[in-house]
N, C-alpha and C positions, 0 to 999 in steps of 0.2 A: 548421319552427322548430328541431328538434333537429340538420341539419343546419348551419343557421345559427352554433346553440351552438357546435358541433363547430369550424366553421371559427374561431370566434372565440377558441376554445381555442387553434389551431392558430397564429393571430397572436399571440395573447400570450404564449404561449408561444418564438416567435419574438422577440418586442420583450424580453422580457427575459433570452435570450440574449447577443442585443445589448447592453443595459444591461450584465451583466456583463463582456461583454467591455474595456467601457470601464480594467475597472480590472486587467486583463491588459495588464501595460507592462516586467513584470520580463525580466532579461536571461537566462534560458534558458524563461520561458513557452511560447514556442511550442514548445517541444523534447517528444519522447518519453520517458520517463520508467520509472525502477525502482522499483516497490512491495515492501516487504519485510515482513511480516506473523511475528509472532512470539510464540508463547505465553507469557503474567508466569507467576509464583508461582501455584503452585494445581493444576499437574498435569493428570490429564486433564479434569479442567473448562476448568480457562485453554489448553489444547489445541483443545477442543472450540469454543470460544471465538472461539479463532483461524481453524479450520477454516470457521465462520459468517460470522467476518468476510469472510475471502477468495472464498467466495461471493457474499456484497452487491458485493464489490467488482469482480467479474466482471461481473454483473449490469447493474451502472453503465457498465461499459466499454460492452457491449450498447444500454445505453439510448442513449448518445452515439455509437455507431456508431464506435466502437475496435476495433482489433486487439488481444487480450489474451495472451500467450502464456506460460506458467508454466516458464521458466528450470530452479529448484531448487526441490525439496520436500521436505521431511523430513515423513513421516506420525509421528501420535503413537502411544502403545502399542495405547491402547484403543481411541481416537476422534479426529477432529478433525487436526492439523498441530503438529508442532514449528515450524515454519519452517517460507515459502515465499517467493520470490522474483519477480513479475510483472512482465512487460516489456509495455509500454503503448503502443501507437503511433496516436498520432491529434491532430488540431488542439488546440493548447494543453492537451495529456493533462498537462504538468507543470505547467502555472499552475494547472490546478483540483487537479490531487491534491495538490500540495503545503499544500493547506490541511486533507490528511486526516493528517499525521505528528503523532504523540503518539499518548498515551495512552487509550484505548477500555474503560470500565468495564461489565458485563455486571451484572445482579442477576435472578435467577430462581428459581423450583426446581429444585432439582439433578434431573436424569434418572440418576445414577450412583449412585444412596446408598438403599436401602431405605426411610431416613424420608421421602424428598423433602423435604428441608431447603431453606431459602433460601439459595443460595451466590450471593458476588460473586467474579465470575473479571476479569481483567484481561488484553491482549492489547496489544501494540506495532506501531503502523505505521509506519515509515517512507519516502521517499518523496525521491529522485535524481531530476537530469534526465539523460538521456545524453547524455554528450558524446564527441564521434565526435576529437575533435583538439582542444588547448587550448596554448596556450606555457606557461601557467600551471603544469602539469605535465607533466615528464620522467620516464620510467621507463626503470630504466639494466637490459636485458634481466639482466644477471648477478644480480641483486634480486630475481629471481622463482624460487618452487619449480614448478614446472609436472607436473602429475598426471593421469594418466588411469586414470577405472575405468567400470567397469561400472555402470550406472545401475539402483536396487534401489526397492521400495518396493512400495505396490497398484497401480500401472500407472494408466492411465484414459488420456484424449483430452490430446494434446498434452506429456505427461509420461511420465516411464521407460521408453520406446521405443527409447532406440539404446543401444549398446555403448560409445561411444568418448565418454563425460562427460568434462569438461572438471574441473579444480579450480588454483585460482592463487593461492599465495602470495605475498603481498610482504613478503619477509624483514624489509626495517629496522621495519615499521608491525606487523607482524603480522596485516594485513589480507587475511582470507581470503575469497574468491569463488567459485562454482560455477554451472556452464551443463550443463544434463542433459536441455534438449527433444528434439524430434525433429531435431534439422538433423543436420548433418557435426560431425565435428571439427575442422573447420576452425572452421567458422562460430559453432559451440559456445568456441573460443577467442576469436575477434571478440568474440563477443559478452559473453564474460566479463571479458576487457580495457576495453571502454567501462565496465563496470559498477565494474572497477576505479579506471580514471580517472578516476570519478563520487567514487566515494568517496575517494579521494587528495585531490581537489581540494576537496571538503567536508572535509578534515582539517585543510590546508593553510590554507583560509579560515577559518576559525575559531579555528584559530591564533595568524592573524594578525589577526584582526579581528571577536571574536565579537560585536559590535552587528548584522554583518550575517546579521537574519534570516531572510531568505528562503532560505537555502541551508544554515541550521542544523537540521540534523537531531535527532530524539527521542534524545537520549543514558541520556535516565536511565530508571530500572528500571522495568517497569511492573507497576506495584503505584501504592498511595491516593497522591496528592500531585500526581503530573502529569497528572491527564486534562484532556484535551481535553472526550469527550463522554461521558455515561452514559443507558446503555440500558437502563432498567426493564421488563421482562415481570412481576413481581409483587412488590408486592400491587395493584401498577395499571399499567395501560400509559404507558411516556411513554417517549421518546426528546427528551433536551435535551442543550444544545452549553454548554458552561461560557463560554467564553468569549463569546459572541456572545449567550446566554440565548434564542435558536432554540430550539422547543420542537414534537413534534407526538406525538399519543397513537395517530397510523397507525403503530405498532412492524412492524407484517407490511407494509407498506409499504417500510418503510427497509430492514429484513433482506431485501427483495426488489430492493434499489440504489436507490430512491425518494431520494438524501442529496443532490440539487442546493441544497437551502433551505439548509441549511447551509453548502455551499460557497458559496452567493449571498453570506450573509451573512457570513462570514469575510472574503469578498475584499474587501465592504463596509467591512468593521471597519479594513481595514489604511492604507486611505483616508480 
């Protein structure tokens, strides 16, 4: 019988894959995709915060049998990430993530404060497809500051491993970029320049055309106003999605990359 279960889990779970896939029809969906995760207001909570996030969302890549690799990272003073940057590569990794960009509210007891006070931290995702060649955007080599330094930080698997980081300016935008994994310098430039492109051409389209959402990114500050979803660890457990009112009270679930119900339900909603 419990096999039975098992397999029956393993179909449905299968069929509604499928189902979702149905509503993957956008023009970079199938593409590999940059994650950029960023601590709001609040210091080394909203740090800490961030550092959390970027685990679920590793997690997640894992679940779905992605390749995850962490580009850029700024650790925070205490705890947690100022910023990090993930490169994602796997079937439709940008139609699903693109419905994790916004705003992510945290409420818990603080771990940092002697009272253990309840603090809400707040944390920014955003969320690029890569694009490797576009006509849509030109970049005229003279436009760029191009830097190399030495990659600094707590070191770990797949991050502040080589010498020869990558950083790229685009003069007229002021759009700064950085690649600091394990590859080459070479390849560390490659790869900085797509993430470049990504965001040139999200500048450009929104520009010219900001009804189109699927390619508009989290602009505004994260802090109360634009979330997405809030994640209560106390005075009760819930993780609910604002817009979509997706709700589940498995919080050790979700902080372990458990968030497809949610992405279900988004790609649902846009349809």
């Amino acid at each position: 019988m419990q096999v039975i279960e098992e397999e029956y889990e393993k179909l449905l779970k299968r069929w509604q894959a499928l189902e979702t896939q149905i509503y993957l029809g956008g023009e970079f969906d199938p593409n590999n995709c940059y994650l950029t995760i960023s601590g709001g207001a609040g210091g080394t909570e909203a740090q800490d915060w961030a550092g959390i996030l970027m685990r679920m969302y590793l997690r997640y890549c894992e679940r779905m049998e992605w390749k995850a690799e962490i580009l850029e990272k700024t650790d925070g003073q205490e705890a947690g990430i100022k910023s990090a940057t993930i490169y994602v590569q796997g079937p439709m990794a940008y139609g699903y993530m693109k419905c994790e960009k916004g705003t992510h509210r945290l409420v818990r007891l603080s771990p940092f404060n002697a009272k253990n006070l309840r603090q809400t931290s707040f944390a920014l995702v955003e969320v690029l497809p890569e694009i490797t060649e576009t006509a849509e955007v030109e970049i005229n080599p003279n436009d760029l500051r191009i830097d190399t330094f030495r990659s600094g930080g707590a070191g770990g698997q797949n991050v502040n491993k080589v010498e020869s980081a990558i950083r790229i300016t685009h003069i007229p935008t002021n759009i700064v970029v950085a690649c600091q994994n394990e590859r080459s310098q070479l390849q560390n430039r490659a790869q900085a320049m797509n993430l470049l492109r990504a965001k040139l051409l999200e500048k450009k389209r929104e520009e010219e055309e900001e009804t189109k959402k699927e390619l508009k990114g989290a602009t505004q500050s994260a802090s109360f106003g634009q979330q997405i979803r809030s994640y209560v660890l106390h005075p009760y457990q819930m993780v609910k999605d604002l817009r979509t009112d997706a709700e589940t009270s498995n919080t050790t679930g979700v902080l372990d990359g458990d968030i497809q119900m949610f992405i279900d339900a988004e790609l649902k909603r846009g349809h």
